[in-house]
C-alpha positions as a LaTeX table, in Angstrom:
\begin{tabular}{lrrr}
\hline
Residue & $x$ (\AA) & $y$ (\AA) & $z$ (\AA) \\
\hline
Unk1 & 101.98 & 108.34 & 83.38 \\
Unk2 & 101.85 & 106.48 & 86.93 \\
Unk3 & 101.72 & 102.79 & 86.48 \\
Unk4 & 98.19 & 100.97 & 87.37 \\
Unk5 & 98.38 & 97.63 & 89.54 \\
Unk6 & 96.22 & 95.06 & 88.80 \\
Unk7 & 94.83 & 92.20 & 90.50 \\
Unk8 & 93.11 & 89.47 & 88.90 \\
Unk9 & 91.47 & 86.85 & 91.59 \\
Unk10 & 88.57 & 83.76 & 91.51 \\
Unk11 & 85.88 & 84.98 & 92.43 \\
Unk12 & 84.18 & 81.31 & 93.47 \\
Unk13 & 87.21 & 81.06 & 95.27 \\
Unk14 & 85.96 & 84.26 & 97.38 \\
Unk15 & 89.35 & 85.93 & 97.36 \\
Unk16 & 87.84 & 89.66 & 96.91 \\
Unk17 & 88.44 & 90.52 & 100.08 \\
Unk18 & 91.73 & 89.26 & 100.33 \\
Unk19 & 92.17 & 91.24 & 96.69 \\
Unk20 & 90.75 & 94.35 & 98.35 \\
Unk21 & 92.83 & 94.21 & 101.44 \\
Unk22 & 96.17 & 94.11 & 99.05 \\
Unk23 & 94.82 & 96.63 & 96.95 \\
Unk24 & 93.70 & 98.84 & 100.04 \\
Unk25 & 97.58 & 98.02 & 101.54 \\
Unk26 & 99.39 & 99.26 & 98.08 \\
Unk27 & 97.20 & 102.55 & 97.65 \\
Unk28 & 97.62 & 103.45 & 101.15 \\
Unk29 & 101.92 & 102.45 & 100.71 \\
Unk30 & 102.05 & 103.60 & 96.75 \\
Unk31 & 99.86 & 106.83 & 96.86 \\
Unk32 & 102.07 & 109.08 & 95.11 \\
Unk33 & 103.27 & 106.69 & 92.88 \\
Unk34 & 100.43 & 104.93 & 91.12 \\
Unk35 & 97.47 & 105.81 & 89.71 \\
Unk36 & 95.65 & 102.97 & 90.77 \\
Unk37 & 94.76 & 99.15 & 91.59 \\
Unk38 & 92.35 & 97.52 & 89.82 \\
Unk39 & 90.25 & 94.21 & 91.10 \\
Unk40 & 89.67 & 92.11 & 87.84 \\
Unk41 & 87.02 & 89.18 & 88.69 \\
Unk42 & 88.87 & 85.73 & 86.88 \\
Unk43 & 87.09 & 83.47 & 84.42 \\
Unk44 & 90.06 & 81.43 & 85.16 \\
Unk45 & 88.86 & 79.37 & 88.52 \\
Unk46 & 91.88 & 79.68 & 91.25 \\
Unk47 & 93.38 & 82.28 & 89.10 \\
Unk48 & 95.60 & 85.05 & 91.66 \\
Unk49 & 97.48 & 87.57 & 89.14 \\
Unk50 & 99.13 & 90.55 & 90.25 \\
Unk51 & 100.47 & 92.70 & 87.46 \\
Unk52 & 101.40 & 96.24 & 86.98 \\
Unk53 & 100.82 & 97.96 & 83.92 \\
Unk54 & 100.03 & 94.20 & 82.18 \\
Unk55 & 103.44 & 92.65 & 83.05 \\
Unk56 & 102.62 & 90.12 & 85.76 \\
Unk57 & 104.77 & 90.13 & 88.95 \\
Unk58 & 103.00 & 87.58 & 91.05 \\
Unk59 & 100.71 & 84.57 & 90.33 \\
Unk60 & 99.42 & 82.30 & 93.11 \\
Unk61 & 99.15 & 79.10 & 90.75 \\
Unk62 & 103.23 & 79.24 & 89.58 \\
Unk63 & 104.68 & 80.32 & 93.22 \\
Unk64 & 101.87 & 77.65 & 94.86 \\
Unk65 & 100.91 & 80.45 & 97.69 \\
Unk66 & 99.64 & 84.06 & 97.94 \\
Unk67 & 102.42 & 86.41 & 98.52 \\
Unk68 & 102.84 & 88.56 & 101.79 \\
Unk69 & 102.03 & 91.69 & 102.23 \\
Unk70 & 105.55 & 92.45 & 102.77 \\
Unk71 & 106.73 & 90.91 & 99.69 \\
Unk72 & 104.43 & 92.33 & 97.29 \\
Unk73 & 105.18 & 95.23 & 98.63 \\
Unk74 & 108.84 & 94.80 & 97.79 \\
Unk75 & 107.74 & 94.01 & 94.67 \\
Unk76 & 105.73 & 96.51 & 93.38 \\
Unk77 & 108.27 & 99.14 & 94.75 \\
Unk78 & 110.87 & 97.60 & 92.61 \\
Unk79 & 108.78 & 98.48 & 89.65 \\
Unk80 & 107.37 & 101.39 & 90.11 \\
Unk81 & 109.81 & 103.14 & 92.68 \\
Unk82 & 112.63 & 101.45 & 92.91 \\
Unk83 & 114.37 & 104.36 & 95.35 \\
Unk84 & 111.46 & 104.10 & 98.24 \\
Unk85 & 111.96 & 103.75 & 101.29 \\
Unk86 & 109.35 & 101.00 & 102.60 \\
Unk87 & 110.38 & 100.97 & 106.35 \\
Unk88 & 109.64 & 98.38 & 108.51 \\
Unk89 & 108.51 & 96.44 & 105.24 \\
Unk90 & 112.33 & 96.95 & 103.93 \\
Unk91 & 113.69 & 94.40 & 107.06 \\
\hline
\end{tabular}
């Protein structure tokens, strides 16, 4: 079963978009090897949680920033296929 990414973001904060841009970056990276992201609204104000499969990989409040696109890339390739190639994203 392909893992499922999820990402958890505030949304008084008005980070959807920024959650649907990452999610929109990691399907169109991950298409073959994911079956999905999923936008989760927080109850948690400030709340940024990126997990895969429920085993959290990023969170905004600990590492006081949002990753880059490049890193969570890097990231979620390390989980869910850690042999891919990610290109220009690998440098």
């Amino acid at each position: 079963m392909k893992p499922i990414i999820s990402i958890e973001y505030c949304p008084k904060c008005g980070w959807m978009l920024r959650a649907a841009y990452m999610a929109q970056e990691l399907l169109t990276t991950f298409t073959d090897d994911v079956n999905g992201v999923l936008l989760k609204p927080s109850e948690v104000s400030g709340s940024y949680i990126i997990s895969i499969d429920g085993t959290e990989i990023f969170d905004r409040k600990t590492e006081g920033r949002f990753p880059e696109i490049k890193e969570l890339k890097q990231l979620v390739r390390d989980v869910v296929n850690p042999g891919k190639s990610l290109g220009h994203s690998d440098r």
